[in-house]
Structure formats: C-alpha cells, structure tokens
Steps between C-alpha positions, in 0.01 A plus 500: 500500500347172436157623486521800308714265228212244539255798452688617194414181335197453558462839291652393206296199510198655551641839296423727787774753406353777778674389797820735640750421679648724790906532478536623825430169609709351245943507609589319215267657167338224411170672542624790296524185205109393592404817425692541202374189375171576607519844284622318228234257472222749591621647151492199306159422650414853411640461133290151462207628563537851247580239210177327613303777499702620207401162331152521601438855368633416140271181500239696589533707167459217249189474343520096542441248818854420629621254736817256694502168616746323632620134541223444736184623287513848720376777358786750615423806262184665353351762358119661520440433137533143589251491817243729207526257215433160725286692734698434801549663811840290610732275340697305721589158267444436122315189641186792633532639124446112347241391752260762408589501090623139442513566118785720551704191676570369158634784341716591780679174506554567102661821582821508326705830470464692189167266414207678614174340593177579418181392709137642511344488844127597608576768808165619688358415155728672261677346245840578519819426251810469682863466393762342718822565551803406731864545551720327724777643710683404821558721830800363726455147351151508583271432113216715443225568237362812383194480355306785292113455423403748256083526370558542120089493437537896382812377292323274315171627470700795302721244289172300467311779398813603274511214323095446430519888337808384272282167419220664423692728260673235294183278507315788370809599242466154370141482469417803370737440223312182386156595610504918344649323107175217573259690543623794202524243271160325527314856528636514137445208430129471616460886294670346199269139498166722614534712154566183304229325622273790441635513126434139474846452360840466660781523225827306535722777615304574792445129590910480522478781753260341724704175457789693624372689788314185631853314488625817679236519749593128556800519517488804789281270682763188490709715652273681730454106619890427508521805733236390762621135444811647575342648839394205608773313454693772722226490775517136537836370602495215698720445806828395425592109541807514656779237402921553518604620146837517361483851350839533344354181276156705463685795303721315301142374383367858466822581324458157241111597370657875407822367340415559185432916603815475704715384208308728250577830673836387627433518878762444729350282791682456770414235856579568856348242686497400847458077411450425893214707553163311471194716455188375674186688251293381246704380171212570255400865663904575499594376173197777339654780731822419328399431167312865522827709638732292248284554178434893635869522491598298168271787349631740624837502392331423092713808404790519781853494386670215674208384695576347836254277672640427872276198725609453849387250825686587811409564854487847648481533833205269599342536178534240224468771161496464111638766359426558079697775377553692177705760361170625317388892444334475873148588608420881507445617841109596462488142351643269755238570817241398203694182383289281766134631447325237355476572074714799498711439248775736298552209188246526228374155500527418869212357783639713780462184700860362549604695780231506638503160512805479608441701850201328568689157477790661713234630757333122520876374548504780792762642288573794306561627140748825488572704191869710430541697230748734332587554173686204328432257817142375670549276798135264551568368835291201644546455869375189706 
C-alpha cells in the first residue's frame, strides 16, 4: 500500500494522471479514490490545456503582436504576429526582445495602462511606427503584463496623406482668393494705364481708380503675407520649457483680459478647480492654448440667451485635463473633424490657426486636445 500511495504522489507532482490502480488488490477502496482522483485531475489537466489552446487560437486572430510576462521577465504567452513584426523565431524573455532592439527598453518601462507608446524602429531595414500598449492583470496572485505591439505605418501614412490633401485644399482656398482678385485687378489696371499712356493724358477719374486698385492689390498682398506669416509661425513651435504652473491662477488670468466681453454679454462663468494639482508644461505655450479656446468661446455665445461659460481643472483618471465649456449653438457635425486643420476657419475674420495650434502644443506636451459638441454645450478638453 505504501508504494502505490508513494507512487500516487509522485503523479500529482509530476502531473502524470495515466497511472491505474487495480481494486482487486485493494480490501479497503482506497485505490478506487486514486483513481477517482486521478480521473478527476486528468480532466482538469484536460480542461487547462483546451483554454490554452482556446487562448492561443483567439490570439492568433488579432491583427497585432501580443504577448505575457510575468514577475520574472518570462515571456509566458505569444502570438505569430509578434515573432513577424520583430522578426523572431522564439521569444522566451522580454530581456531577448530588448537585447536585440534596445530603443524599445525605454518605452516599455514608460508603459502605463491606457497611455500608449509610440516608437519607430529600423527592422531588416524598414522603418517601422509602432504603438505600445499594456494592461495589467493578476492570475492566482501571480502579476502579469500583457503587452500589444501594433505597426500603425499604414495608419498614418493614410491620416498623413489625409491631412496633406485637406492642407493643400485650404492653402489653395486661401491663396487663390488673394492671388485670382491680384492678378484681375492689375490686368485692368495695366489695360486701363496702357490706353492712357497711349493718349498721352490720364484724367483724374481714372487716376482715382488706379489709386484704388493699387491700394487693393496691396492690401490682398498684406494679407496674402499675414497668411504665410501665419504658416510659419504654425510650423515653428519650439519645444515646450517645462516648469510647475498653477493653472487654476492661469484662467482666472485668461478670464481678467476678457472681463470686459464677459460683463458686456452677461456671461455666467463659473470655476471648478482642482487647487492641489500642479501641472508640469510650458506656462507661455499653455496660457495661448487657453487664451485661444476661452476667446473661441466668449464669441460664441455674442448672441446666446443666458450665456454660460463653465472652466474646470480636475484629475481624471491619470490624466490631469482642462476642460472649457459653453452652452453655445455647437459645431455642426461636417464642421468639427475640420476644426483642427490648420486655417480652416467657419468665422469671417479668423486665421484658422488657433486650434491648430492648440493640438500641436498638446502633441509637444505628449498630450491631447479633444472636441464635444452638441447643441447648446461644447466641451474643449485638454488632457496631460
């Protein structure tokens, strides 16, 4: 009896479930229970390994490189997408992954859930854009990370090539409508000084008309200027100086240079403000953004009854966001995927630059800008 218990075990050590017991042998059914157990944990076994495979199959159908580690830097879980991206044949530790990209160390030490990564790495010279992921979990007490690589270089060669086409279609909008006036005016012009010149004589009425369309043809080319200057100024933002900033302290400032609109149109402001929360970002880049969204939304609301301006600081989740918001008519929806191409622009006299701006000094802050809109409330959200 003593061996076969000994023998039983060593099986569930080793989780050899195959041996079987003979109850002939057996006067007192305790190998009847051996077996039983053994059946039982043949099963379990069994089930382990279809919810591995089960597992395995489903990772096997997404389109981006998945995989586990544990506590010890093991790579426990993997997919084929993975092995193609990296150009592996094996993955045993994320240490392997890191020796042979080292650039990708950094990023995955950053990894924080819910805050992808991005990082561009040179595999068997391609140039590949990669975004990070991971989500953390724990299995009987035991932490582990799941990490998803996914190449976006078809992503954003689209949205790249998107946003060049919409570009080029404002840039043209706007130049055309300065250059296409120009160069009609000064054909007449040129018609109108060639016959005078030819007479000899120029009489007074048809000096004041050349005197007026050069002071139009001018003044299209001042602002033909403002609009590349404009460009330029868009194209060239620096990298942000970072420094700790009170913000709550930054919009009351906002909120003091457009007083006098405030009081005019009888807005009803109103402050939700987180005062622990120190931003770390650059004060000058910031305090534009917010000057921008605030003055966008003091106009607005130029013929809303009981206008309602509502500026908020808080934490949300692990983001540190500004929220402006105003009970406003609200963007139209084949308006607001527009709002950030650099010079559109729905108001009569605007650049078309401030929100543009404004996502470009989000994206330097590794931030974003969002947009919410319905009628009588838009939500600008600014998340660090």
């Amino acid at each position: 009896m003593n061996r076969e218990f000994n023998s039983f075990l060593q099986s569930l050590i080793y989780e050899d479930f195959t041996n079987y017991y003979n109850k002939k042998y057996d006067s007192t059914g305790v190998y009847n229970l051996f077996n039983q157990l053994n059946e039982k944990y043949r099963k379990i076994s069994f089930e382990k390994e279809v919810q591995h495979s089960f597992i395995q199959t489903i990772i096997e159908h997404i389109s981006v490189g998945i995989f586990v580690i544990n506590e010890n830097r093991e790579v426990v879980l993997f997919n084929n997408n993975l092995l193609r991206i990296f150009k592996l044949r094996k993955l045993k530790t994320i240490d392997e992954l890191i020796k042979k990209y080292p650039l990708i160390k950094e990023k995955l030490s950053n990894l924080k859930p819910g805050k992808p990564e991005l990082v561009e790495l040179v595999i068997d010279g391609e140039l590949l854009k990669l975004s990070l992921s991971i989500s953390k979990f724990k299995l009987e007490e035991v932490a582990y990370n799941l990490i998803s690589i996914q190449d976006i270089n078809v992503e954003l060669d689209e949205q790249e090539l998107n946003a060049w086409q919409k570009l080029i279609r404002v840039l043209t909008h706007e130049i055309m409508n300065s250059v296409t006036p120009i160069s009609s005016l000064s054909s007449s012009l040129n018609n109108l000084l060639s016959k005078n010149v030819k007479n000899n004589h120029i009489d007074q009425k048809n000096l004041d008309y050349l005197i007026s369309g050069l002071n139009a043809v001018q003044d299209r080319s001042e602002s033909l200027l403002k609009f590349t200057e404009s460009y330029k100024k868009l194209t060239q933002i620096q990298h942000p100086d970072y420094s700790k900033m009170n913000v709550p302290l930054l919009l009351e400032k906002v909120l003091m240079l457009y007083k006098t609109d405030i009081d005019r149109l009888g807005i009803n402001v109103t402050l939700s403000f987180d005062y622990d929360l120190e931003l770390l970002a650059d004060k000058l880049l910031i305090e534009q953004v917010l000057i921008n969204l605030v003055k966008n939304a003091i106009e607005v609301l130029e013929n809303v009854t009981n206008p309602i301006l509502k500026l908020k600081y808080f934490k949300d989740n692990e983001s540190l966001t500004i929220q402006i918001i105003d009970n406003g008519p609200g963007i139209q929806e084949d308006k607001i995927d527009k709002i950030f191409i650099p010079f559109f622009t729905t108001k009569e006299k605007g650049s078309g630059i401030g929100l543009s701006f404004a996502r470009q000094v989000m994206r330097l802050h590794r931030g974003n800008i969002l947009v919410k809109s319905v009628p009588n409330e838009t939500t600008f959200s600014l998340r660090f």
